[in-house]
C-alpha positions as a Markdown table, in Angstrom:
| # | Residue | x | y | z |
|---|---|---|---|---|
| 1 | Unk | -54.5 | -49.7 | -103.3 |
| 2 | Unk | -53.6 | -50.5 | -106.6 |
| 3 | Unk | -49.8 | -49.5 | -105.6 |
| 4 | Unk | -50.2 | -52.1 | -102.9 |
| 5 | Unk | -51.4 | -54.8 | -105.0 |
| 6 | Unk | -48.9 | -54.3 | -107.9 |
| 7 | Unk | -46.0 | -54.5 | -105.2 |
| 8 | Unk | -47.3 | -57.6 | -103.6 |
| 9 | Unk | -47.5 | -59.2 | -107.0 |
| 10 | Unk | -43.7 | -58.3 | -107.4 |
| 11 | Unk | -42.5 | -59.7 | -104.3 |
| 12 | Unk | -44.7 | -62.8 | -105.0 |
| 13 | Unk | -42.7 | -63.1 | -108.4 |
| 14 | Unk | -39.6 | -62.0 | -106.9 |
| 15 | Unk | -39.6 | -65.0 | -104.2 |
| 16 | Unk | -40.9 | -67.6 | -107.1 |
| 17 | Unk | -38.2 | -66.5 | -108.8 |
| 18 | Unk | -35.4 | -67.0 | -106.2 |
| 19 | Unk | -37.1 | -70.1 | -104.9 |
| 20 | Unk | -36.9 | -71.5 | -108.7 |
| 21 | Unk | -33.2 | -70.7 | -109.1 |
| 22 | Unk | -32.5 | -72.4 | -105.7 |
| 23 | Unk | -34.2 | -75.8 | -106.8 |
| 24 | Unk | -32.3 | -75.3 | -110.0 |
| 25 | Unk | -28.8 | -75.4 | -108.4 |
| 26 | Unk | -29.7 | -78.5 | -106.9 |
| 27 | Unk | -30.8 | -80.7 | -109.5 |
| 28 | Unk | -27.0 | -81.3 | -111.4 |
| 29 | Unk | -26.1 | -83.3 | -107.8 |
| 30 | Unk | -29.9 | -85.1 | -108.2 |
| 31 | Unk | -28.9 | -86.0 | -111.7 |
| 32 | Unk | -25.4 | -87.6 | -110.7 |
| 33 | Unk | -27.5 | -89.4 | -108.2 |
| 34 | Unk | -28.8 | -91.5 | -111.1 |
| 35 | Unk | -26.7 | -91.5 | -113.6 |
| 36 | Unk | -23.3 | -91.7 | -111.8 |
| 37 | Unk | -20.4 | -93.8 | -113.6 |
| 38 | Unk | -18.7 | -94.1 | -110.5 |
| 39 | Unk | -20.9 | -96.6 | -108.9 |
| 40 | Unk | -19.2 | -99.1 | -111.1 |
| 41 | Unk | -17.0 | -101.7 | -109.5 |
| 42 | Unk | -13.3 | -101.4 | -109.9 |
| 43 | Unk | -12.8 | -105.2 | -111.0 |
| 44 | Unk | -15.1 | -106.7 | -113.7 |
| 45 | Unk | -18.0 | -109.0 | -112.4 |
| 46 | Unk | -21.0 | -109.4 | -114.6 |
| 47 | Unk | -23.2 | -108.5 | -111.9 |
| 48 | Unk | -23.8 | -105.0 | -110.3 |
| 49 | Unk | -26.3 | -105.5 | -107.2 |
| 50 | Unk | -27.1 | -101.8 | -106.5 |
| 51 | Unk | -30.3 | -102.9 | -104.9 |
| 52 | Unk | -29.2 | -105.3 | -102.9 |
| 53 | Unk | -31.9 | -107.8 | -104.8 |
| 54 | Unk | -29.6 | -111.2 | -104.2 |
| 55 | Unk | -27.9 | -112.3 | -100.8 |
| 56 | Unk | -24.0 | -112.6 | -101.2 |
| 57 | Unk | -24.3 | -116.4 | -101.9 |
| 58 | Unk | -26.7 | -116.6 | -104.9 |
| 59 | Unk | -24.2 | -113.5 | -105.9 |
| 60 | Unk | -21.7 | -115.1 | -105.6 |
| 61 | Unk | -23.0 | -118.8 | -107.3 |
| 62 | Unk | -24.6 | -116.6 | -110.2 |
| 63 | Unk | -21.2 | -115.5 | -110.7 |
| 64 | Unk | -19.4 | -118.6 | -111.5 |
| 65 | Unk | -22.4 | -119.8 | -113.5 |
| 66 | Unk | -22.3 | -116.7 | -116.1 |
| 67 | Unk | -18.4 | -117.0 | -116.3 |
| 68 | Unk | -18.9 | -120.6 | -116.9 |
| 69 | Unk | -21.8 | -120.1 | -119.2 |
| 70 | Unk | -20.0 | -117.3 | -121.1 |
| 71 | Unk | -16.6 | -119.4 | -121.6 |
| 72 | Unk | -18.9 | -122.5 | -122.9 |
| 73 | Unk | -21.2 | -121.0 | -125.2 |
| 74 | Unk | -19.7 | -117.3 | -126.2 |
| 75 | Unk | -23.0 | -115.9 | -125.1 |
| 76 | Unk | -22.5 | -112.4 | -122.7 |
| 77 | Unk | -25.2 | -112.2 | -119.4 |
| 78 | Unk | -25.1 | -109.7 | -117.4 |
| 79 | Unk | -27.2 | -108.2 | -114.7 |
| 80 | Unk | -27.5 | -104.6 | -113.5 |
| 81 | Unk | -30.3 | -104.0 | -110.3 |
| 82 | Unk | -30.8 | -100.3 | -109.2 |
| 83 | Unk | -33.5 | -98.7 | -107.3 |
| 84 | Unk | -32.2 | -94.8 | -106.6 |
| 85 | Unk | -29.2 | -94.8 | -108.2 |
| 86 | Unk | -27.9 | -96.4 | -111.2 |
| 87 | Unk | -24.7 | -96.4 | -113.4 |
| 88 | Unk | -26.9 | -95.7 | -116.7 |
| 89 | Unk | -25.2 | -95.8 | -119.9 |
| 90 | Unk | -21.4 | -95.9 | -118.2 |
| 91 | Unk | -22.2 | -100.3 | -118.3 |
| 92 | Unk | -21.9 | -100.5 | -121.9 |
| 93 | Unk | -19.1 | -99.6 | -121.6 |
| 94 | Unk | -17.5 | -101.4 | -118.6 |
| 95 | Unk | -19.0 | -104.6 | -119.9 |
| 96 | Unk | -18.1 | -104.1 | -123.7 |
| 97 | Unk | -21.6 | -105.2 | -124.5 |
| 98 | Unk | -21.8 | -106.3 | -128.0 |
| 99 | Unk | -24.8 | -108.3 | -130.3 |
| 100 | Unk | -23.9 | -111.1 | -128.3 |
| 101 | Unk | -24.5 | -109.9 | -125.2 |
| 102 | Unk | -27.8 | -109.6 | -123.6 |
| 103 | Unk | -28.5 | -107.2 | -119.9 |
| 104 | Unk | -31.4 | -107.9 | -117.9 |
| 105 | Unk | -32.0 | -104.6 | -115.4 |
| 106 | Unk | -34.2 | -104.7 | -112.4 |
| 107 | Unk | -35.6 | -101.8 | -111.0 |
| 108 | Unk | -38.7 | -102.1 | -108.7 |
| 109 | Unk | -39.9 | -98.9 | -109.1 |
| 110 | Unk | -42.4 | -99.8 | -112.1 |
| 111 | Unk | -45.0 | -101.7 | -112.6 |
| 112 | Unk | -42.7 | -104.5 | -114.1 |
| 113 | Unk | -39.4 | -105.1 | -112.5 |
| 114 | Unk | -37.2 | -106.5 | -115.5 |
| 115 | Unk | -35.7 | -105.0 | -118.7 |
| 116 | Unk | -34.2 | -106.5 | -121.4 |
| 117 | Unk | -31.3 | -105.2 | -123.2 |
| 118 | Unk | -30.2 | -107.8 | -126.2 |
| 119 | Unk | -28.0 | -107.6 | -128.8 |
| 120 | Unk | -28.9 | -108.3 | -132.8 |
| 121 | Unk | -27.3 | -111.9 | -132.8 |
| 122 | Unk | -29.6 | -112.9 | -129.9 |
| 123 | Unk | -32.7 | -112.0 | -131.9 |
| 124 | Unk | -32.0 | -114.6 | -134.0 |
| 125 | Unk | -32.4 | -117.5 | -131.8 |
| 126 | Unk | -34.8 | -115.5 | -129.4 |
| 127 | Unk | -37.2 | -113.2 | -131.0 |
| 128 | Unk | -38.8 | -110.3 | -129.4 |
| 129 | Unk | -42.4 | -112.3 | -128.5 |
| 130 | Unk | -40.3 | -114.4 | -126.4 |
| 131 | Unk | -38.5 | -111.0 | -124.4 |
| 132 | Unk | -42.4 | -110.1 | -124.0 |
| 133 | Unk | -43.2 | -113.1 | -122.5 |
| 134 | Unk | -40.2 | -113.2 | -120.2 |
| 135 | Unk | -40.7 | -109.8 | -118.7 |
| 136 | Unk | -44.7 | -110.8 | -118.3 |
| 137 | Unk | -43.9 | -113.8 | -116.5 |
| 138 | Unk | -41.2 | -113.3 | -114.0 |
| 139 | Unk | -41.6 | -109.8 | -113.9 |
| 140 | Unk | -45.1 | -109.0 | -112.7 |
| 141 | Unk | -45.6 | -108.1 | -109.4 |
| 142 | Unk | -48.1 | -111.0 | -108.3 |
| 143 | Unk | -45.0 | -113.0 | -109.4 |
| 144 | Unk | -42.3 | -111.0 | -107.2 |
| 145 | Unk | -44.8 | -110.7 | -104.7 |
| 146 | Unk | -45.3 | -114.3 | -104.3 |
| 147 | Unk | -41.4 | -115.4 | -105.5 |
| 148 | Unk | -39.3 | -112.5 | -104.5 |
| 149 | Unk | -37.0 | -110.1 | -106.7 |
| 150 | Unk | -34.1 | -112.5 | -106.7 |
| 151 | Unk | -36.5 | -115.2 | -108.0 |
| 152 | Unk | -37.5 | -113.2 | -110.8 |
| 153 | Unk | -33.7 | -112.5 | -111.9 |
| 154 | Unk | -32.8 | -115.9 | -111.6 |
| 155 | Unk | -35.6 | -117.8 | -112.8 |
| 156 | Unk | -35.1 | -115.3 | -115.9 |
| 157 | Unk | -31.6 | -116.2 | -116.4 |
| 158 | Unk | -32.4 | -120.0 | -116.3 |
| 159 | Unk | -34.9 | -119.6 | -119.0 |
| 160 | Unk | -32.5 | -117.8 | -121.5 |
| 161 | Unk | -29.5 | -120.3 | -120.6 |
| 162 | Unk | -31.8 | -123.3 | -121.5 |
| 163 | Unk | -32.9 | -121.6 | -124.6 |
| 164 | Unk | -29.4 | -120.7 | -125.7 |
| 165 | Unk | -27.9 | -124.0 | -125.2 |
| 166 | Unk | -30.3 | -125.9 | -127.1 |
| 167 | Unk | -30.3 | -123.6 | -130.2 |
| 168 | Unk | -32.9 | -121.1 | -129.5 |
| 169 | Unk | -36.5 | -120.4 | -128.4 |
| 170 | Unk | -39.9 | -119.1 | -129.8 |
| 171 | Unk | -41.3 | -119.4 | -125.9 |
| 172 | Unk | -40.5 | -119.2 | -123.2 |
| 173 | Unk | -40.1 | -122.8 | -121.6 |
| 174 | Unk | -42.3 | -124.3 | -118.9 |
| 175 | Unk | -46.1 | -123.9 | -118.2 |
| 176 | Unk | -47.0 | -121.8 | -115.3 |
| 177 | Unk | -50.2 | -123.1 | -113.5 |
| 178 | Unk | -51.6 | -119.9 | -114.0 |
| 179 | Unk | -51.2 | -120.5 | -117.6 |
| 180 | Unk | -52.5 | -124.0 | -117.1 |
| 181 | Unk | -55.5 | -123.0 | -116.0 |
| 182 | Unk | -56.3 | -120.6 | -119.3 |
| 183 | Unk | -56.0 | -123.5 | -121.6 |
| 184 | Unk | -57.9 | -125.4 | -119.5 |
| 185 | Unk | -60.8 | -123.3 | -119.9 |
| 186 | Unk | -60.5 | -122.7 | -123.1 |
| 187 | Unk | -60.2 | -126.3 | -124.0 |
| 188 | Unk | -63.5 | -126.9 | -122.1 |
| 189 | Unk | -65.2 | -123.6 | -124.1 |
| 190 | Unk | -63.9 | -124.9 | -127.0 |
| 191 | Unk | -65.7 | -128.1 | -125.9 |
| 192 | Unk | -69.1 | -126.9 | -124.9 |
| 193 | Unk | -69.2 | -124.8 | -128.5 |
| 194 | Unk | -68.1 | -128.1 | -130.4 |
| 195 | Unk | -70.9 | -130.3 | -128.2 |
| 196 | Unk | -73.9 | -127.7 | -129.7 |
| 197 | Unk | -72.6 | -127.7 | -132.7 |
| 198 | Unk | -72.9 | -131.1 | -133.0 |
| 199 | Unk | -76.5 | -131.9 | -131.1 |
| 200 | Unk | -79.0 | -133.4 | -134.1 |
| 201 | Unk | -81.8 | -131.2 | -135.6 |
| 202 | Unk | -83.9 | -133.4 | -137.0 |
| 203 | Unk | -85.4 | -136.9 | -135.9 |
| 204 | Unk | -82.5 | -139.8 | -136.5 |
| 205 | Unk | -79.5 | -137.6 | -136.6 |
| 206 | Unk | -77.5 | -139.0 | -134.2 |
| 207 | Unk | -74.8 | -136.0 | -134.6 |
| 208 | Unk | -74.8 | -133.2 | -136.9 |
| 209 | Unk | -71.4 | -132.8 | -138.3 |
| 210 | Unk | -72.5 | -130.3 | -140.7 |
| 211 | Unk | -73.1 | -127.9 | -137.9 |
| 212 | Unk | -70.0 | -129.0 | -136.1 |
| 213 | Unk | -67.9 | -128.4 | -139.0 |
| 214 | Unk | -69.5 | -125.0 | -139.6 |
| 215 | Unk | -68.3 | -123.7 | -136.1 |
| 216 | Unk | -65.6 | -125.9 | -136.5 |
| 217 | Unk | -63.0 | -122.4 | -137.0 |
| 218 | Unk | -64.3 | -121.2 | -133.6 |
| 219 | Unk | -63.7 | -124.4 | -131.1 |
| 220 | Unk | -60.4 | -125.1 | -133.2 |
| 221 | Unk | -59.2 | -122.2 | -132.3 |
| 222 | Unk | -59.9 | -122.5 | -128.6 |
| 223 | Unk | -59.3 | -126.1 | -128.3 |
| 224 | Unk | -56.1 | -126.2 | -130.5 |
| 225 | Unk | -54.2 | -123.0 | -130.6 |
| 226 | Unk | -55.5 | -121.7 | -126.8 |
| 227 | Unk | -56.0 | -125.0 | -125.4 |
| 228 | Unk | -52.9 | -127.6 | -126.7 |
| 229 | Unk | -50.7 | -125.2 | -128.2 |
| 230 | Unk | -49.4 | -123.2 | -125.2 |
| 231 | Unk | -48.5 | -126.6 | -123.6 |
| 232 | Unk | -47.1 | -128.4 | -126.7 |
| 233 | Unk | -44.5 | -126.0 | -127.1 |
| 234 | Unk | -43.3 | -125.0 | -123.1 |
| 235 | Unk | -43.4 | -128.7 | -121.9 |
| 236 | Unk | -42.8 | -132.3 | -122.6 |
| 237 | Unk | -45.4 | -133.6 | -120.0 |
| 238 | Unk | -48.0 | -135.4 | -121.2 |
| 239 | Unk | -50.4 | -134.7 | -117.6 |
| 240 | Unk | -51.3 | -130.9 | -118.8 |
| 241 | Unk | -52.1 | -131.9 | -122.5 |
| 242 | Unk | -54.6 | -135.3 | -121.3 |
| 243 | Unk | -56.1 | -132.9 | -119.1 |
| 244 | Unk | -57.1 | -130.5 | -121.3 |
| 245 | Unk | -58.4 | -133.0 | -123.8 |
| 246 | Unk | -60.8 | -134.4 | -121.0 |
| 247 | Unk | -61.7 | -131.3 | -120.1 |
| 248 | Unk | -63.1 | -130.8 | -124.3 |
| 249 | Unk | -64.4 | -133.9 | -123.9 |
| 250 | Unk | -66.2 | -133.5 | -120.8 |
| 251 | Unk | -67.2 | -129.8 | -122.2 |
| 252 | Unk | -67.9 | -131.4 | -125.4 |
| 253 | Unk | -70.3 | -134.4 | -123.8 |
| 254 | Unk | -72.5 | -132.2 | -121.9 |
| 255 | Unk | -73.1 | -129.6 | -124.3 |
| 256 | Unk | -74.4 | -132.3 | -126.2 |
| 257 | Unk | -76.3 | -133.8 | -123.6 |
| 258 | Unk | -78.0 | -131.0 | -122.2 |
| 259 | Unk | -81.0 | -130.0 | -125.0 |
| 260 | Unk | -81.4 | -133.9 | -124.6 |
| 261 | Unk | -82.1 | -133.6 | -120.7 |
| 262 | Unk | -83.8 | -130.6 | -121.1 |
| 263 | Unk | -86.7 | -132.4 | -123.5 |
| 264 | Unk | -86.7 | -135.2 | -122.1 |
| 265 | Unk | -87.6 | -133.2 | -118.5 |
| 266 | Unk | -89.8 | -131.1 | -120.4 |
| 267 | Unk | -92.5 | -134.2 | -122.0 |
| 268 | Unk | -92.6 | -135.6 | -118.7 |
| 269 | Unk | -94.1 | -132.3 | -117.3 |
């Protein structure tokens, strides 16, 4: 029995062990799947498509706009999309990528589709917050979802162009409604906190700035850095900011307000 058992368990290994060297032989061919310097173009173009994530036309415009781009302002763009296969570490070379150039790879198959590959120089005029913000932005699936991969490239390369040309960027530019919305409420939070702060204590107080400025650190923060910050510095339109202070005013008045209704509703019971 025991014979019987012990020879089982050596055919067992003996199979893994075939099986195992069979799988082995065909991962070098797996591995040339994705990291395979032949799927480079044979002429230069700064874009290599390999997942087919822009029709031929926007190809084709995005072209003449990075060429033109590059010969005005010296900065290098290039774009490399891959899904299964990829060229891997063969582009630096094909595209001479240097610390003025700067390679934005999509790949849908994380959970964010862009990445950023920038060169020292560009760090100077764009620092790594903004990269961070780039890649949250257009590179979220809710956003690809909703906008499509090409979108997300090109919307991305419109950003950095912008900021480029006029010197450089802490932000990234424009204000997503999304975006909107959270300074919104935290304009009106920053409001409400700053309206019970300042409802009197005592008999004749009309406003009690003591408390106000005591709390004074808290609705700041919400109502200036969260609330008129993020617009100040990604758009020149003056509709977000107005609505944001009327929403801490509005936030602001019926906090204040409200321990008044709620007395005077209370003597009349």
């Amino acid at each position: 029995m025991q014979r019987f058992l012990w020879r089982r368990l050596l055919v067992s290994l003996i199979f893994l062990f075939f099986l195992a060297s069979s799988i082995w032989t065909l991962l070098p061919s797996a591995a040339l799947a994705y990291n395979n310097p032949d799927l480079l173009p044979n002429t230069q173009t700064p874009i290599i498509d390999l997942a087919n994530s822009l029709t031929s036309i926007q190809e084709e415009r995005l072209v003449q706009e990075l060429e033109q781009f590059e010969t005005e302002t010296g900065w290098k763009l290039r774009v490399l999309t891959q899904y299964d296969r990829t060229p891997g570490l063969a582009v630096k070379d094909f595209w001479d990528l240097d610390d003025k150039s700067i390679l934005l790879v999509a790949d849908s198959r994380g959970g964010n589709i862009l990445n950023f590959n920038v060169g020292d120089d560009v760090y100077k005029l764009l620092p790594r917050t903004f990269w961070v913000e780039l890649q949250t932005r257009f590179g979220n699936l809710y956003f690809v979802r909703e906008e499509g991969e090409d979108q997300s490239i090109l919307q991305s390369l419109a950003s950095i162009e912008t900021c480029l040309r006029q010197g450089g960027c802490n932000v990234v530019p424009g204000l997503p409604r999304e975006q909107w919305i959270l300074t919104l409420v935290s304009s009106v939070v920053g409001g409400i906190i700053c309206g019970f702060a300042a409802h009197p204590r005592r008999e004749g107080q009309i406003v009690a700035w003591q408390w106000a400025l005591i709390f004074s650190p808290l609705w700041g923060i919400l109502f200036f850095a969260f609330g008129v910050g993020p617009v100040v510095t990604r758009t020149s339109e003056w509709l977000p900011l107005m609505r944001n202070f009327t929403g801490f005013l509005i936030g602001a008045l019926v906090a204040y307000l409200s321990p008044a209704f709620s007395r005077s509703s209370a003597s009349e019971l």
